[in-house]
N, C-alpha and C positions, 0 to 999 in steps of 0.2 A: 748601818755603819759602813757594810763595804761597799755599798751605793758610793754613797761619797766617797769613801777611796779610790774608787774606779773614776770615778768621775773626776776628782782632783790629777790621779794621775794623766788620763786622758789631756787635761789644761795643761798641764806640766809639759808631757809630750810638743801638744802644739803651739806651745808658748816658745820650745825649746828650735821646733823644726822653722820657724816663722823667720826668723833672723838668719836662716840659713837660705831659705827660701826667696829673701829680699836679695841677700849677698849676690845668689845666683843668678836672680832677677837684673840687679846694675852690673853685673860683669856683661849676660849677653847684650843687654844697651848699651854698653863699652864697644864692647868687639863689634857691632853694626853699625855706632856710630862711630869707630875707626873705618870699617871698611866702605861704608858714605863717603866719610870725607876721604878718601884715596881716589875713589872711583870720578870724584864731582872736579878735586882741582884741576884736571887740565879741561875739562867743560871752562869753570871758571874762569882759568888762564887765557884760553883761547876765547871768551868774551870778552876778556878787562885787554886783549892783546888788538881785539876789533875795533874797540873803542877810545886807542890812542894812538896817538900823531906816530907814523911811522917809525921815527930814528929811535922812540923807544919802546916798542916792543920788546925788545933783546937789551936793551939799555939795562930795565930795569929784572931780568932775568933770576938775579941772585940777591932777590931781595925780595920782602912783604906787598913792595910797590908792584910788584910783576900780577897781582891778582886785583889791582884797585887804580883804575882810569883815573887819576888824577886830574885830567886837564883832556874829560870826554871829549870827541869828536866823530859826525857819521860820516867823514869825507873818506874813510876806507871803502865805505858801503858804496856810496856811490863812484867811487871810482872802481870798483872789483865789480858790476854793476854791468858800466859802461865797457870798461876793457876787455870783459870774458864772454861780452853777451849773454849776461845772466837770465835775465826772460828767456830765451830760445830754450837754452837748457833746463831749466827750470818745466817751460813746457812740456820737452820732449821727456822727462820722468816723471813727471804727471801722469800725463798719457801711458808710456808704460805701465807704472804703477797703479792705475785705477784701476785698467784692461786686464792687469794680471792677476788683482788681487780679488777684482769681481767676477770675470770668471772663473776663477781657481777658486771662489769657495761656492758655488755651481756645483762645478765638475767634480771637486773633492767629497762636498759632502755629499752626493748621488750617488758616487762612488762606496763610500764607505756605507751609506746605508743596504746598499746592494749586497756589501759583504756580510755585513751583521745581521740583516732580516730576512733577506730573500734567499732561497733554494734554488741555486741552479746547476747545470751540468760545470765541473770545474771550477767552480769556486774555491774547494783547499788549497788547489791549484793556483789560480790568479792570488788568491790571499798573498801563497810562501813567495809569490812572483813580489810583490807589492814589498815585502819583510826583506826580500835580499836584495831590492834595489835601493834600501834605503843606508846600506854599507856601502854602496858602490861611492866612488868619490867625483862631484861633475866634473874634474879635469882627466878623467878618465872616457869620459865622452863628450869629450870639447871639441877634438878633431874631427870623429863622424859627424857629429852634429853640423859642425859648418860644413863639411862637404855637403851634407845635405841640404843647407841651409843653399850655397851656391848653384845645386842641381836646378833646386824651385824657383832660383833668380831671386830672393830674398835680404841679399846681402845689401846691409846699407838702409835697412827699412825697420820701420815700426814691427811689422810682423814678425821678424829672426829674433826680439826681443821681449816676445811676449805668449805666441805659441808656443815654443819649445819648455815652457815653462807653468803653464797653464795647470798640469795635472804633474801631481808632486805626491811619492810615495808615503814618504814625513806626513803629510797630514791629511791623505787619504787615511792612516793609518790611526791618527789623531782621532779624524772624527767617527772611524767603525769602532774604537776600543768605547767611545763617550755614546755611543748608542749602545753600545752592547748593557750598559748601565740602566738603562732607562725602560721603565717597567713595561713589560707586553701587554700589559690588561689594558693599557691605552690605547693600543694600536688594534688591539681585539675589540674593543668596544665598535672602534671607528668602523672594522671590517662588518659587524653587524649589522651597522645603520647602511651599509650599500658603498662604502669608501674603497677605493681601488690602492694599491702601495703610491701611485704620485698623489691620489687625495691625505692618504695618509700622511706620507712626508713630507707636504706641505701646510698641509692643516695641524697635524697633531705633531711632528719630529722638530718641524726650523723652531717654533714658537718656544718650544722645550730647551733649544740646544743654543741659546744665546751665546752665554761664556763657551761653548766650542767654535763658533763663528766669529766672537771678538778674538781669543787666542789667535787662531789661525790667520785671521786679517793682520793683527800686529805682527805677528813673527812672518807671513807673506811679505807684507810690506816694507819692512826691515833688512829681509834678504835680498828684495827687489829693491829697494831706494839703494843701495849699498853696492851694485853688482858691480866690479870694474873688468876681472876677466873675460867676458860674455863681449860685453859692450864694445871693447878694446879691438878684440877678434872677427865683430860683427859687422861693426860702426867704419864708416869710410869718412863721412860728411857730419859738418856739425848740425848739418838740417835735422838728424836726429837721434845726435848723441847724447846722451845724459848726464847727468851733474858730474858722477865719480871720474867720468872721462875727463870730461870738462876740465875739472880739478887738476886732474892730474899734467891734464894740457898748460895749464893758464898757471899754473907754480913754476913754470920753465918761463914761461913769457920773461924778456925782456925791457925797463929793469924790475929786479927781485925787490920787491918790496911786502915785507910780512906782517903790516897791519892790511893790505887787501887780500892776501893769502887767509888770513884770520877772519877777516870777514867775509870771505868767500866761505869759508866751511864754517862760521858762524849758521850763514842766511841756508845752507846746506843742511845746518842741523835742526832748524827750529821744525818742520815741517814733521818729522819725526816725535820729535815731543808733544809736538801739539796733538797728532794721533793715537801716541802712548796716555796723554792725560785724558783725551775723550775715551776712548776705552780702558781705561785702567781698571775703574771695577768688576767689567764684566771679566779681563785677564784674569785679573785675582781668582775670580770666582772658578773660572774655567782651571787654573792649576792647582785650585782646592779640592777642587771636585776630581782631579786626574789623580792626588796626591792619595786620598782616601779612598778611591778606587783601589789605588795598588797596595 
């Protein structure tokens, strides 16, 4: 008999906790699907603002109509295109951004493995070096840098844009905490069969460390497509300036028209998404794995 009352209770329980359980379940789908849609409408805005005839971008501002192209059109595209020199720019952050983002995750995660696996003289050392330059702020070393940048003759070039940038403490730091996870019996194995540390970390550590190489590519990439300070301070000629200059160039242009503005940072922004959706799983994966780490 008290089988069953235990038992009955027990259903009682989670019969009781279960509607509580839901509640709590569509409230957080509430508050994510508010803060979606905060974060999406001026993305949307600024498509449906791409895609119609100039005089009403602003027209339709304070209305429903401000998020929905009524009366579509690509003639902002191609005139934001034509007038800003889009290709050039488009080029010249490519270039950057590939340069920086492939070799920055090279140099990072060699870096980080050095910290995490290998024994050498001053390593605590280079570590706290690594942990306190990632407080420091870059407009704290915007001015040496370009002095330096001028010393090399640099200025105005691909390289002031992509060297100084290459090795980044953030995610040197990234990828030594996402090794420090990852079991040694692997790397002991490899050592056995005659593997040296670059056999190692290239045969047994990249293959393992996916989602820390997708993370770091996106959020590389992201800082890098995005930079305007650097570029502004560095960049003389639009031979190879980048988009966020570009932008900010080609908004002053004469006349002001803000369905090319809209499609200028429209065509600006798709290149980004489409990086964020080819890796997104492995991201996920990568700040799941950093998340239950800590």
């Amino acid at each position: 008999m008290s089988l069953f009352t235990a038992s009955g209770r027990r259903s009682a329980r989670s019969a009781a906790g279960r509607p509580r359980h839901t509640h709590n379940l569509l409230l957080h789908y509430l508050i994510c699907g508010l803060i979606a849609v905060v974060m999406l409408l001026p993305i949307v805005f600024m498509f449906a603002g791409a895609l119609k005839p100039n005089a009403d971008v602003l027209a339709d501002g304070g209305s429903w109509r401000a998020l929905i192209p009524l009366h579509p059109t690509l003639d902002n595209f191609i005139s934001a295109w034509e007038r800003s020199n889009f290709g050039r720019l488009l080029l010249n952050s490519l270039v950057v951004c590939g340069a920086t983002v492939g070799l920055g995750l090279v140099v990072n995660s060699m870096f980080g493995y050095a910290l995490a696996r290998l024994r050498w003289t001053g390593r605590n050392v280079v570590l706290a070096a690594v942990v306190a330059l990632i407080i420091i702020p870059f407009e704290a070393l915007a001015i040496p840098l370009l002095l330096m940048m001028t010393e090399l003759g640099w200025l105005d070039t691909y390289q002031a844009q992509i060297v100084p940038f290459i090795a980044n403490p953030f995610f040197i730091y990234l990828f030594y905490s996402f090794f420090l996870a990852l079991p040694r019996e692997l790397e002991e194995a490899a050592r056995v069969d005659g593997a040296g540390p670059w056999r190692t970390f290239r045969s047994i550590i990249v293959p393992l460390s996916k989602p820390a190489y997708a993370s770091v590519a996106i959020l590389s990439f992201l800082m890098t497509w995005g930079q305007l300070l650097w570029p502004v301070m560095a960049t003389r000629s639009e031979d190879v300036r980048p988009l966020p200059v570009g932008m900010s160039v080609f908004q002053t242009l004469p006349p002001l028209q803000w369905g090319d503005i809209m499609a200028f940072a429209a065509m600006m922004t798709v290149p980004t998404l489409v990086v964020f959706l080819i890796f997104q799983r492995a991201f996920v994966q990568g700040v799941a794995a950093q998340a239950v780490k800590e």
